[in-house]
C-alpha positions, 0 to 999 in steps of 0.5 A, spaced: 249 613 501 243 607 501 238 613 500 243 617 494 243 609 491 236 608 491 235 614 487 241 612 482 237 605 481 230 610 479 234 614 474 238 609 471 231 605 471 227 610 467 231 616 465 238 612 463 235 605 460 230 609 455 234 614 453 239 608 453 235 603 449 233 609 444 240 611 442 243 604 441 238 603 435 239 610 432 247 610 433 246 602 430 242 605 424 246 611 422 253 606 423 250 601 418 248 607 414 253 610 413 258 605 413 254 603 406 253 609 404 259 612 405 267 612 408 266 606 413 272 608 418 269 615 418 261 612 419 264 607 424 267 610 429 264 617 429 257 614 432 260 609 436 264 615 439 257 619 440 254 613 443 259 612 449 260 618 450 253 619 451 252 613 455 257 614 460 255 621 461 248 620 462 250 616 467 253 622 471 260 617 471 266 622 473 271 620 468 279 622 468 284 620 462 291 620 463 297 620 458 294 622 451 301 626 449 305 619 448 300 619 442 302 621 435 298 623 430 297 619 424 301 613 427 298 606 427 298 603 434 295 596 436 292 599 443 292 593 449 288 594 455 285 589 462 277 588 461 275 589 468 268 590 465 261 591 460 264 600 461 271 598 458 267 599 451 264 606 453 271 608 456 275 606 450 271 608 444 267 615 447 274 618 451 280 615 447 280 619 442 283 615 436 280 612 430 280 604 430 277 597 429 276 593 435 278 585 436 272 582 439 268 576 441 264 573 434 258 571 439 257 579 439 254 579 432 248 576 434 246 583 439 240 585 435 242 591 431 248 593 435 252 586 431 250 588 425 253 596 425 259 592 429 260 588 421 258 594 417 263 598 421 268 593 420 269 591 427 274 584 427 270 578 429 274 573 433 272 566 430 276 559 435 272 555 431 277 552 426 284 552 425 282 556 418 277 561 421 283 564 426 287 564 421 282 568 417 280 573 423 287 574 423 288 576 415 283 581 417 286 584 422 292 585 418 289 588 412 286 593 417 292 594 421 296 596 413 291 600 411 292 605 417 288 604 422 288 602 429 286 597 433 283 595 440 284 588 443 283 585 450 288 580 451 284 577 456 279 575 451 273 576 457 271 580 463 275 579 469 271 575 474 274 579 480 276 586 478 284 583 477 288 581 470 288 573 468 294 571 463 294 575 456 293 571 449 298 572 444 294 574 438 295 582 438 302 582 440 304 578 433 300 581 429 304 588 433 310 584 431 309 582 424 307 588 422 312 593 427 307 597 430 308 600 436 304 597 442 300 601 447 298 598 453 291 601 456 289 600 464 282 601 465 280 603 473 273 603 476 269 599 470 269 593 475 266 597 481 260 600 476 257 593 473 262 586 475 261 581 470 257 577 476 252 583 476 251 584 468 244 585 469 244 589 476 243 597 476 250 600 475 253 602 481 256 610 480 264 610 481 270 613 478 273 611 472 280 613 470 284 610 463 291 611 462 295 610 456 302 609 458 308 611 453 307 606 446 312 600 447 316 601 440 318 594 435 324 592 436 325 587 430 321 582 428 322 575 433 319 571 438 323 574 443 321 581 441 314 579 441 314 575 448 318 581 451 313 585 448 307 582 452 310 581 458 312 588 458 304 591 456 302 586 462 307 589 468 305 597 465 297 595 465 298 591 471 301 597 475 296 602 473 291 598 476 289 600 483 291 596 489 285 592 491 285 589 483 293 589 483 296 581 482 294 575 477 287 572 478 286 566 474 281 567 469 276 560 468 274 562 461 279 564 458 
């Protein structure tokens, strides 16, 4: 094993990281391109598609997708997952299958070439800056929302130290709730074993991983009651889909 992971190491050095690097910029390029120049929702999903895909496949990483028969073509839907690590984002985008923005942290926007094809794509950027600026970044997750589109958040709102889930926020679940859309809980498998957030500049480790979309959690009415029930019924399915060594709530100290 250690001789098979000493060769992993090398061709993730100087095969994937390369490749890597040089498939980052041209997907950023084309991205904010495009997204200029033509349909954003098409020229901001398409790319970063290809690009997941792409890099998880490069990486020679066995992935294994479970429950795309509970979504209906043509439906909305506020997609919530657990966030075990950095390759939540290549599975989501590159194996989902479905066109959406994603709810992401607004320290992102300052990654060279990726922040900038992240906003001309339309992605939402989360600001807790001021009272003002959550409402804002709320707004626009709403317009996004009644214009048909998707959209991807993680609860969480940062990576899990340890592979388990901390406490969900309350953000998507409104917006869900406000606009009767349904919920779709997403868990994630394997993305903690491949590069923890303690190693995020470590090699990537080679490990399965599996995304499972469980059955849509379908609006009940507009209530706190109902948006409460709604959270808490998303944590139990994607707490349940987790393998059991990431089973069980772990505090999370940055959330």
């Amino acid at each position: 094993m250690k001789v098979l992971r000493f060769f992993y190491c090398l061709y993730s050095l100087f095969i994937f990281l390369p490749l890597f690097l040089l498939f980052t910029i041209i997907t950023a390029f084309i991205t904010i391109i495009g997204c200029r120049l033509g349909d954003g929702h098409f020229w901001g999903y398409y790319p970063g598609k290809i690009w997941s895909y792409f890099t998880i496949r490069l990486l020679l990483l066995p992935v294994k997708v479970e429950g795309r028969e509970y979504l209906k073509r043509g439906q909305s839907y506020v997609f919530v997952s657990n966030h075990q690590g950095a390759f939540d984002i290549f599975l989501i985008y590159g194996f989902l299958g479905r066109n959406f923005k994603w709810m992401m942290k607004k320290g992102l926007r300052k990654i060279a070439f990726v922040g900038e094809a992240c906003a001309s794509a339309h992605h939402i950027f989360v600001d807790k800056s001021s009272t003002r600026k959550i409402k804002e970044t709320y707004d626009h997750a709403r317009d996004i929302l009644q214009e048909g589109m998707s959209l991807v958040v993680f609860p969480e709102g940062a990576r899990s130290f340890t592979g388990h889930m901390g406490i969900f926020r309350r953000g998507a679940f409104m917006l869900a709730d406000e606009l009767q859309l349904p919920i779709c809980p997403l868990t994630i498998n394997g993305s903690f074993d491949i590069m923890p957030r303690t190693k995020d500049w470590a090699f990537p480790r080679w490990h399965r991983l599996r995304l499972t979309i469980h059955q849509p959690i379908i609006p009940k009415g507009k209530d706190t009651g109902f948006e409460k029930q709604a959270m808490q019924e998303a944590y139990t399915v994607i707490m349940e889909g987790l393998t059991k060594e990431c089973q069980g709530f772990v505090n999370n100290p940055d959330q």
